[in-house]
KOLGUDO-875250 format. One record per residue (C-alpha): residue number from 1; x, y, z. Coordinates in nm, 2 decimals, padded with zeros to 4 digits. Layout:
% KOLGUDO-875250
<r NUM; <X; Y; Z>>
...
% end
This chain:
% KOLGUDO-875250
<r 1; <-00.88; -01.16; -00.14>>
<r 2; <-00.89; -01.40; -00.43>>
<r 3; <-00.56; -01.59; -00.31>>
<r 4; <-00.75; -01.65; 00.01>>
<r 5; <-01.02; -01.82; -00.16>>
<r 6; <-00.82; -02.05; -00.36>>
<r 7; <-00.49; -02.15; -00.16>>
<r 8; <-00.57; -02.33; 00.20>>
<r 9; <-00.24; -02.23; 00.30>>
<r 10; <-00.30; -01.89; 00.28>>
<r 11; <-00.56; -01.90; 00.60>>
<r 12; <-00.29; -01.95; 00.85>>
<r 13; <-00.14; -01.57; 00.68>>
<r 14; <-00.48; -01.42; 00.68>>
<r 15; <-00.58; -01.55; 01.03>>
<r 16; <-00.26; -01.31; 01.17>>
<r 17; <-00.40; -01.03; 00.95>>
<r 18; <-00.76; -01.09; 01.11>>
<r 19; <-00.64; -00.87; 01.41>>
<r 20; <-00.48; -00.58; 01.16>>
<r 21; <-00.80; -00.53; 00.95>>
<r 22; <-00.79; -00.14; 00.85>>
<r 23; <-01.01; 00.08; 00.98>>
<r 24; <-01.23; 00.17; 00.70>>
<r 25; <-01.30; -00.20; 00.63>>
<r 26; <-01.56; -00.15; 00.88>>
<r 27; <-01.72; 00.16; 00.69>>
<r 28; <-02.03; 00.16; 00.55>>
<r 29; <-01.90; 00.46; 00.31>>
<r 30; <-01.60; 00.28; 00.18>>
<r 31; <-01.39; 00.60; 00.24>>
<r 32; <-01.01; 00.55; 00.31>>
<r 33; <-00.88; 00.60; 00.67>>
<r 34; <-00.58; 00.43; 00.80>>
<r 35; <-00.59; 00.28; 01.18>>
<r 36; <-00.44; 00.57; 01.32>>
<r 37; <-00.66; 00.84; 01.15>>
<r 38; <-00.42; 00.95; 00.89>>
<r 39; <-00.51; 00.91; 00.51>>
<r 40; <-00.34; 00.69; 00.25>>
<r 41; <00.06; 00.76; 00.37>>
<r 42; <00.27; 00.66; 00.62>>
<r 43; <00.20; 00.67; 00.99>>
<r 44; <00.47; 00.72; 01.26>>
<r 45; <00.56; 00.40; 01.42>>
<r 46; <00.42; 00.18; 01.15>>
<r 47; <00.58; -00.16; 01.12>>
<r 48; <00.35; -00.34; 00.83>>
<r 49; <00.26; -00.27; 00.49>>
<r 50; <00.03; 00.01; 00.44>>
<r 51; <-00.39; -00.04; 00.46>>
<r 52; <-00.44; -00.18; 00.10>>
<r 53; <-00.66; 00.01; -00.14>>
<r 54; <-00.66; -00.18; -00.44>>
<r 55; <-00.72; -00.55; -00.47>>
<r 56; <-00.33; -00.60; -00.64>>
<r 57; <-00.25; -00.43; -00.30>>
<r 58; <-00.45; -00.67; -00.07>>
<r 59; <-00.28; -00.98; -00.28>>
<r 60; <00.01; -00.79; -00.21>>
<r 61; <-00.07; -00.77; 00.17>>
<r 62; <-00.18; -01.10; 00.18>>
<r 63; <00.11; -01.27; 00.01>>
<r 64; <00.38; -01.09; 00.24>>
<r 65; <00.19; -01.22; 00.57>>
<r 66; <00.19; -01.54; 00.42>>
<r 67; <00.55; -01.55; 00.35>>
<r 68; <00.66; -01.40; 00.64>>
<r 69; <00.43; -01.67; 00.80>>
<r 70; <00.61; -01.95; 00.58>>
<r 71; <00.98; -01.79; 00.68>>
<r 72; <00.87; -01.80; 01.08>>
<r 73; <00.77; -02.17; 01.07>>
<r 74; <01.12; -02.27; 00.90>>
<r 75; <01.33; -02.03; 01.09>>
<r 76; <01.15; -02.17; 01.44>>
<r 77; <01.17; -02.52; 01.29>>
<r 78; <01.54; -02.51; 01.16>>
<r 79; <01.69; -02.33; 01.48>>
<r 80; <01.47; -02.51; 01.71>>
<r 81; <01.58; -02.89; 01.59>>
<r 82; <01.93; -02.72; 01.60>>
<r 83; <01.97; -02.57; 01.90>>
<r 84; <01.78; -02.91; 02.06>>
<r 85; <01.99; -03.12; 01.93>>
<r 86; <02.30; -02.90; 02.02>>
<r 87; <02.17; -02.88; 02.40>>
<r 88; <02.05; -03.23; 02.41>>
<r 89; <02.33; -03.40; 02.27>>
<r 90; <02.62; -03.20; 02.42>>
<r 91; <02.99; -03.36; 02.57>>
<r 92; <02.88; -03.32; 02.91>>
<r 93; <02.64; -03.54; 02.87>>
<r 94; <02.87; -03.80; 02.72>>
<r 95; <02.75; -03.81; 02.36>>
<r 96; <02.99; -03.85; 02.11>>
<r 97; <03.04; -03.75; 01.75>>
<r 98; <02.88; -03.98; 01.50>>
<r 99; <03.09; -04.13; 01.24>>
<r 100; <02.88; -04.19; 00.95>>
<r 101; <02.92; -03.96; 00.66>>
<r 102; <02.61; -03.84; 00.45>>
<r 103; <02.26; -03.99; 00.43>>
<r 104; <02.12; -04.03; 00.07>>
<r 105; <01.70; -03.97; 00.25>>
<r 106; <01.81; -03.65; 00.43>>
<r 107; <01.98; -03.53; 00.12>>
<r 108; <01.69; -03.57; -00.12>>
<r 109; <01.47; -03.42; 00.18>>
<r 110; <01.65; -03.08; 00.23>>
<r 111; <01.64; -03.07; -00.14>>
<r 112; <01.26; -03.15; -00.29>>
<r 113; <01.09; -02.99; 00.05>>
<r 114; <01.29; -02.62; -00.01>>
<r 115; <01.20; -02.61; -00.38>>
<r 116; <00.80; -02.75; -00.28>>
<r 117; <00.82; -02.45; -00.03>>
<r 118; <00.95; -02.19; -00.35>>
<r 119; <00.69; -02.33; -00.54>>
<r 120; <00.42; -02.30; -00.35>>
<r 121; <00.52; -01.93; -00.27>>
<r 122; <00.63; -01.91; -00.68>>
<r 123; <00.26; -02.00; -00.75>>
<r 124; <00.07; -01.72; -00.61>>
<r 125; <00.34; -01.44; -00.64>>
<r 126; <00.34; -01.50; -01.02>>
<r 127; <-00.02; -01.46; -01.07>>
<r 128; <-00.03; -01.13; -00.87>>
<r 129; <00.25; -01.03; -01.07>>
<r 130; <00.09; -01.09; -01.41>>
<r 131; <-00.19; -00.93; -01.30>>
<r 132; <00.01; -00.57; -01.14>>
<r 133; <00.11; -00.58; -01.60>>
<r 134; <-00.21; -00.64; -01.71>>
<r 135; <-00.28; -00.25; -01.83>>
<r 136; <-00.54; -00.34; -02.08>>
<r 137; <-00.91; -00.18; -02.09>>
<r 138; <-00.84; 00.10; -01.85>>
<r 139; <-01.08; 00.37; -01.79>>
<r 140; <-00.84; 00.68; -01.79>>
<r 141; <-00.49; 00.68; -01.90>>
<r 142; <-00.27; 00.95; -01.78>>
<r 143; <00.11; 01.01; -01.87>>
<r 144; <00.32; 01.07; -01.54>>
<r 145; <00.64; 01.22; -01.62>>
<r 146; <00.94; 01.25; -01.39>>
<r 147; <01.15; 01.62; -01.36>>
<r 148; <01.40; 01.72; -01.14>>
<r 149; <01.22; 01.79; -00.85>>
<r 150; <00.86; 01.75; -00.94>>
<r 151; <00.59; 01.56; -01.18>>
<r 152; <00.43; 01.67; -01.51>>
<r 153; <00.06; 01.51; -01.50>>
<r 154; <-00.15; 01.46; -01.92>>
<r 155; <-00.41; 01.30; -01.90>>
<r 156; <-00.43; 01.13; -02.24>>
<r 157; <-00.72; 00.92; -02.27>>
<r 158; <-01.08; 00.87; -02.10>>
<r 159; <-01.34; 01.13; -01.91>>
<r 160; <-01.07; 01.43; -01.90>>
<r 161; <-00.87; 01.37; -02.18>>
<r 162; <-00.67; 01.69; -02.24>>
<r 163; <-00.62; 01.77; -01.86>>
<r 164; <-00.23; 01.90; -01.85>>
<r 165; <-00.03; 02.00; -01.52>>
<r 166; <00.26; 02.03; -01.31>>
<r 167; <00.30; 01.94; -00.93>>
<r 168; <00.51; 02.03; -00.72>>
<r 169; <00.55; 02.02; -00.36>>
<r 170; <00.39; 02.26; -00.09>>
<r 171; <00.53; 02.22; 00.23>>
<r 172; <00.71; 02.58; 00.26>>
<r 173; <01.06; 02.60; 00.24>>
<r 174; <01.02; 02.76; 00.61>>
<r 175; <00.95; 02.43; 00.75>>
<r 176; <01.23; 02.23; 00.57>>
<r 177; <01.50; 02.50; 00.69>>
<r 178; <01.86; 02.44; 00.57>>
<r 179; <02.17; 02.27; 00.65>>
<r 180; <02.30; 02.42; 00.98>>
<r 181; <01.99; 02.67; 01.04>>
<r 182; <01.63; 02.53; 01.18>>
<r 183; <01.28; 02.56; 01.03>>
<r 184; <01.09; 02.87; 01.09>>
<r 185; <00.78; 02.77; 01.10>>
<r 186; <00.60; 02.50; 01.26>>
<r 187; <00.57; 02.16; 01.06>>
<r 188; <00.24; 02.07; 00.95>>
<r 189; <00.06; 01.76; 00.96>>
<r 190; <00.16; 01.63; 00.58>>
<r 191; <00.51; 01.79; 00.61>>
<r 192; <00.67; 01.71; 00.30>>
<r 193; <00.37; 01.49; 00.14>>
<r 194; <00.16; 01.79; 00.01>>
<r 195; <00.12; 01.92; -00.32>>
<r 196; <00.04; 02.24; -00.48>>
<r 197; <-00.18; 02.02; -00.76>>
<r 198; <-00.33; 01.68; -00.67>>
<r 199; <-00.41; 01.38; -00.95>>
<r 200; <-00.78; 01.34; -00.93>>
<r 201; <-00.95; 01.03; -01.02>>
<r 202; <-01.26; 00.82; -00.98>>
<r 203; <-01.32; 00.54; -00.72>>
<r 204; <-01.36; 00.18; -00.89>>
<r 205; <-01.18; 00.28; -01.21>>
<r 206; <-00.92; 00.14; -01.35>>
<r 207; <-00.65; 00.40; -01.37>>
<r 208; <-00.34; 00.36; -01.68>>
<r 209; <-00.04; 00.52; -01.61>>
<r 210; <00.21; 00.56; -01.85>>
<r 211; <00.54; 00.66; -01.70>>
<r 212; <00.86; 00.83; -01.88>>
<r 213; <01.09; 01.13; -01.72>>
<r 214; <01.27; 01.39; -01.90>>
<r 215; <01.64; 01.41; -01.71>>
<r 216; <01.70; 01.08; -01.48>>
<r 217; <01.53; 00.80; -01.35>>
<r 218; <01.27; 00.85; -01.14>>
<r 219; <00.96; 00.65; -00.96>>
<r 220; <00.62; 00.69; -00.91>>
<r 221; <00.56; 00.52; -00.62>>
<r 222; <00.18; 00.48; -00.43>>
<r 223; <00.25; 00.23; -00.13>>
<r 224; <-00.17; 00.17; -00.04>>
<r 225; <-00.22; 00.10; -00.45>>
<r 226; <00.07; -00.17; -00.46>>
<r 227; <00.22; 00.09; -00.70>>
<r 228; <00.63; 00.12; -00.82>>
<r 229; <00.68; 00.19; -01.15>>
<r 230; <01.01; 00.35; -01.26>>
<r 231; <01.01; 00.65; -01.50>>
<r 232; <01.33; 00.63; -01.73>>
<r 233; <01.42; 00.88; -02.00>>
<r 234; <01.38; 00.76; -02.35>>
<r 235; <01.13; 00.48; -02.19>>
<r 236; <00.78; 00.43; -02.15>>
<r 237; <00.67; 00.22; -01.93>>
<r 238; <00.29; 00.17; -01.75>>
<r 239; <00.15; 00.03; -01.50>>
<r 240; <-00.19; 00.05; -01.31>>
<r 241; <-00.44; 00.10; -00.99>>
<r 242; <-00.82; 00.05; -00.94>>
<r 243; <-00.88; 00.22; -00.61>>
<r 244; <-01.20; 00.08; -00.39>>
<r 245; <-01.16; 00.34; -00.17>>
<r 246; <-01.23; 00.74; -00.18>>
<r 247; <-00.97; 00.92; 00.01>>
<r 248; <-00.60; 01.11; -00.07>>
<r 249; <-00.31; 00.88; -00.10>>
<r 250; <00.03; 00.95; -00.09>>
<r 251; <00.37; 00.83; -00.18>>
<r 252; <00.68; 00.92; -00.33>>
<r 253; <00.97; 00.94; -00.58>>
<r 254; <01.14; 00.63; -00.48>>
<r 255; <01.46; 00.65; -00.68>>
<r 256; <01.69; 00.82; -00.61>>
<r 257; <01.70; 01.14; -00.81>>
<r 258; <01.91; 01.39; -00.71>>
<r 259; <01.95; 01.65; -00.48>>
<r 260; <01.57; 01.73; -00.37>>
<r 261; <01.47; 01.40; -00.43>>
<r 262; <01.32; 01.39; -00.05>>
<r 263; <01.10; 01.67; -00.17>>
<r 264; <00.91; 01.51; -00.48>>
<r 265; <00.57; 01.34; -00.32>>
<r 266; <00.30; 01.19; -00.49>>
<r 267; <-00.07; 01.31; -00.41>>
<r 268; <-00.39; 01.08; -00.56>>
<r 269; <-00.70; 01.22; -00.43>>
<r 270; <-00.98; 00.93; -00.55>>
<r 271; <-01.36; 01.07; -00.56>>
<r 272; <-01.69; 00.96; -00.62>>
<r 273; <-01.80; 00.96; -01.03>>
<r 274; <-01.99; 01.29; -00.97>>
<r 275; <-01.71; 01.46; -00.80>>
<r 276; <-01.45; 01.33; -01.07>>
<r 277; <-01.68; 01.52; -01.38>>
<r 278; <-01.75; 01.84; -01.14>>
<r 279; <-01.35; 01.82; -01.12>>
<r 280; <-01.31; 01.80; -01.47>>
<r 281; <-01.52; 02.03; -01.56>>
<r 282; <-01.38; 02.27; -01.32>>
<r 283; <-01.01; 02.22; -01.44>>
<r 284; <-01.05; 02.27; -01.80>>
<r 285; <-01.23; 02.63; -01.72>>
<r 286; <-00.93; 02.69; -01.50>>
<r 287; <-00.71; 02.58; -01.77>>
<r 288; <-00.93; 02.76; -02.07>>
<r 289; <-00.85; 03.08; -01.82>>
<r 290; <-00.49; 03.05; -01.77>>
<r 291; <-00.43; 03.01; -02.17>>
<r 292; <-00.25; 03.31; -02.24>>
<r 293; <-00.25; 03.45; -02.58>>
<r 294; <00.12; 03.47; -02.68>>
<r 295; <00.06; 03.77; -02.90>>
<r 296; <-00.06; 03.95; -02.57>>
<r 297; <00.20; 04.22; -02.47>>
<r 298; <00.29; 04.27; -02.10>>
<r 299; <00.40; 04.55; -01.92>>
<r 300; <00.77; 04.47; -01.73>>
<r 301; <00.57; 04.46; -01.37>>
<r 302; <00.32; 04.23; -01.50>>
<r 303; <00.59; 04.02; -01.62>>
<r 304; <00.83; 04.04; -01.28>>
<r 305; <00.52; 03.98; -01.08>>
<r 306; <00.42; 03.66; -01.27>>
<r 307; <00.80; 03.54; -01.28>>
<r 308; <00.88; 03.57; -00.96>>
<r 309; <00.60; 03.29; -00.88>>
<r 310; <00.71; 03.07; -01.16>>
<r 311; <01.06; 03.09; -01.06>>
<r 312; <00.96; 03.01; -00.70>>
<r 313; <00.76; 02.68; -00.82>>
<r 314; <01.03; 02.59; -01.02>>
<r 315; <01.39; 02.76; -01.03>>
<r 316; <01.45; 02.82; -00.64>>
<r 317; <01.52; 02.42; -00.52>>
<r 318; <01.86; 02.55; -00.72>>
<r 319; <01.96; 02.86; -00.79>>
<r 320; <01.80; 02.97; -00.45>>
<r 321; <01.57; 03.26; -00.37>>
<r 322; <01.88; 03.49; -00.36>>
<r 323; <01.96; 03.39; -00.74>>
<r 324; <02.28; 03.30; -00.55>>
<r 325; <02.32; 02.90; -00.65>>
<r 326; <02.48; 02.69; -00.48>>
<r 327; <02.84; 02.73; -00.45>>
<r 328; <02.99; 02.40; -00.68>>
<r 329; <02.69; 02.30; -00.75>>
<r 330; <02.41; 02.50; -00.90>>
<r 331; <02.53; 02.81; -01.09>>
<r 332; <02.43; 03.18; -00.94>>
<r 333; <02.16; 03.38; -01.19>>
<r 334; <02.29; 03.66; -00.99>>
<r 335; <02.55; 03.84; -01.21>>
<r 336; <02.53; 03.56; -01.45>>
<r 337; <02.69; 03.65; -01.77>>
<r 338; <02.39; 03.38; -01.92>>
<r 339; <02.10; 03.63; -01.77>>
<r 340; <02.30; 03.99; -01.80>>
<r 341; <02.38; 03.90; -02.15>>
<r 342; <02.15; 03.86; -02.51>>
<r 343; <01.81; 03.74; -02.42>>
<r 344; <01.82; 03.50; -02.70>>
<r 345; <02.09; 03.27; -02.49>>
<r 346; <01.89; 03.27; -02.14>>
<r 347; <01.55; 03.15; -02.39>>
<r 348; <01.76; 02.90; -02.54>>
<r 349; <01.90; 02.77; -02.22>>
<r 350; <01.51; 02.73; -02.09>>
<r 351; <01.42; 02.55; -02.35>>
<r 352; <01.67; 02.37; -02.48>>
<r 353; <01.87; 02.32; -02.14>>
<r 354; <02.25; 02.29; -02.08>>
<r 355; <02.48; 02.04; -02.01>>
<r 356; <02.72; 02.03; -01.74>>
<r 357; <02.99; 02.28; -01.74>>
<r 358; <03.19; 02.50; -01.46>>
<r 359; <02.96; 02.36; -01.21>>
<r 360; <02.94; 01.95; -01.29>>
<r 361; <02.55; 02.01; -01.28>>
<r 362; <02.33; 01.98; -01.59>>
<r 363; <02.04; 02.26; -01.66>>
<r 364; <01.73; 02.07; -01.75>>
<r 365; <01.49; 02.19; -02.06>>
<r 366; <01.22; 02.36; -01.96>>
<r 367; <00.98; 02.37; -02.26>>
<r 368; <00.74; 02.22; -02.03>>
<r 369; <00.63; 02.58; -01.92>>
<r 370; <00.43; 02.76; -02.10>>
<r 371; <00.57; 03.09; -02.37>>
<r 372; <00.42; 03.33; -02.06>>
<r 373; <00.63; 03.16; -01.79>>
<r 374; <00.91; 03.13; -01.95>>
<r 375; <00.91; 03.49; -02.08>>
<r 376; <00.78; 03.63; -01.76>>
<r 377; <01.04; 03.40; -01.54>>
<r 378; <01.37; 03.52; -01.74>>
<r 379; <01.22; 03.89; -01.74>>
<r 380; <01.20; 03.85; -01.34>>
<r 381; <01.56; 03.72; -01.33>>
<r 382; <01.71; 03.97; -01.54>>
<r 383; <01.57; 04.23; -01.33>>
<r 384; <01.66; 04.10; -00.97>>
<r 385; <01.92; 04.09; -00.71>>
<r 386; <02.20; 04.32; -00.88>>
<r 387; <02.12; 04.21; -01.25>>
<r 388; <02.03; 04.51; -01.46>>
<r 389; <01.99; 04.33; -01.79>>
<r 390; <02.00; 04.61; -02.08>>
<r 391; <01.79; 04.36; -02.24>>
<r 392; <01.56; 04.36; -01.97>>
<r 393; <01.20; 04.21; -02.09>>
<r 394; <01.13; 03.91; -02.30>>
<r 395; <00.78; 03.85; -02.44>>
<r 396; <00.66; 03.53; -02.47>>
<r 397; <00.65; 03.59; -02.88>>
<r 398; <00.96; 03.58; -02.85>>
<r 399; <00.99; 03.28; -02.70>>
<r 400; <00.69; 03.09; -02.95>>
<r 401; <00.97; 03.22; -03.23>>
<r 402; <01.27; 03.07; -03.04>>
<r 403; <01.07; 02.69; -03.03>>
<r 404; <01.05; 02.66; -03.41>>
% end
């Protein structure tokens, strides 16, 4: 740890550490496993920092035991001395009060040793600090993008440039349950920190990410990176991580966000070099192969089948899987007048969004999804529950007309 090396006082800190080391310090692969087997999240029970990854995350580890360290000795020394002099110097024993009023030594003392102390904790903080904003000469850079409830991955720059996708989470809504009824189904073991699509990147590279959101503030937040960066519409903002270790880290929004902002993680699965390019070069043939051609024509059951999974990924957190809303809240697609009526207003409303209304809640834009999804998901709504749409199918031509 290169505060270690160049501050003596930090080897009182690091000697308390000496008996936490994690556990893959000790493996010969480098691969990331915390003390208690799980992998790059939090552990039950767990009362320090999280295994660091990264070397801004081991100065980060190594500066909180310090300080904590540095806050013990005072808070022992301070309360000691007073509750000595308390017991020591009590009535009973038949002290009495002194009668002087100040000293001019003690009062320079408890002001230059305080401000030494913030200094010498100032000093080392700082550098580790600059060095967390120091985004330059990165390897990959990748846009992050906060949404109401999920995360929009682009990878803009470096081996994978042009890699685009959403994630959301995939812990089924059968283990969450509701308010007032219980989960159906067993919890698994990364209950609420799984995703349906992980960020992927190399081990020993430094990582760019450029954050922004596109409805309210949100957080990308990696606790074994030393990683918090806000994402704030109308902002960009970027920060950085150079894992050392392979393995799948997790972490979450960490601002508060809304509604189903317990149910937005963050998944960073770091592999070798040769498993980074086999991923690449995997996701761009999935990607070439989920290009649809907007000119395509689809039947109404293609287009119901493919909505109904696009409205489950993203339209269900609201408006439910009943299309029912929630009452004061989210508005019902069920007998909406927006779905039952012209086509052209629902497509509009997708991709343009809608502020807040009857219901005090604002729809986001969706322009995110692709012409397919959005024609297929407002085809599946305007076919479901008790909606009979008479204009009942919208193809995603349509939609590519309705963007320009």
């Amino acid at each position: 740890m290169k505060h270690a090396k160049r501050l003596p006082s930090l080897m009182l800190g690091l000697s308390v550490m000496a008996a936490n080391i994690p556990a893959w310090a000790a493996e010969a692969a480098g691969s990331y496993t915390s003390a208690t087997g799980g992998t790059g999240g939090p552990v039950a029970g767990e009362l320090n920092l999280q295994p660091p990854a990264t070397q801004i995350a081991s100065e980060i580890y190594s500066l909180h035991t310090w300080m904590m360290m540095v806050c013990l000795v005072i808070f022992v020394g301070v309360f000691g001395v007073m509750f000595y002099s308390i017991f020591k110097h009590r009535k009973s024993l038949g002290h009495k009060p002194a009668t002087f009023h100040e000293s001019t030594a003690v009062e320079i003392a408890w002001t230059v040793v305080p401000f030494l102390i913030v200094i010498g904790m100032a000093l080392p903080a700082t550098r580790t600090v600059v060095g967390m904003k120091d985004t330059s000469n990165a390897d990959i850079t990748i846009k992050v993008t906060g949404m109401q409830w999920k995360w929009g991955y682009d990878y803009l720059k470096g081996e994978g440039e042009g890699i685009s996708f959403l994630s959301n989470l995939s812990t089924p809504r059968s283990q969450v349950g509701a308010p007032g009824f219980e989960p159906t189904e067993k919890r698994g073991d990364n209950y609420l920190m799984e995703v349906d699509q992980e960020v992927v990147v190399p081990v020993n590279k430094k990582i760019r990410l450029v954050t922004t959101a596109n409805d309210v503030i949100h957080s990308w937040s990696i606790p074994a990176f030393g990683v918090k960066q806000d994402a704030i519409p109308g902002f960009v903002r970027d920060t950085w991580f150079k894992s050392e270790h392979t393995g799948t880290f997790r972490g979450y929004c960490s601002e508060l966000c809304g509604k189903e902002h317990a149910f937005m993680p963050i998944v960073v699965r770091v592999v070798s070099d040769a498993d980074y390019s086999a991923w690449v070069a995997a996701k761009k043939k999935e990607m070439a192969a989920l290009a649809d051609d907007p000119s395509k024509t689809w039947t109404i059951d293609e287009l119901k089948t493919k909505g109904e999974k696009v409205y489950a990924a993203n339209c269900v957190a609201c408006h439910q899987a009943n299309g029912k809303g929630m009452p004061g809240t989210f508005a019902p697609l069920d007998g909406s007048p927006v779905v039952t009526g012209p086509k052209a207003e629902q497509i509009n409303v997708l991709l343009h969004g809608k502020k807040s209304g009857k219901y005090g809640t604002e729809m986001p834009a969706w322009k995110q999804l692709s012409d397919t999804d959005i024609a297929a998901v407002i085809t599946y709504t305007r076919n479901s529950w008790s909606n009979k749409a008479a204009e009942n199918i919208v193809q995603p031509a349509e939609v590519v007309a309705a963007r320009k």
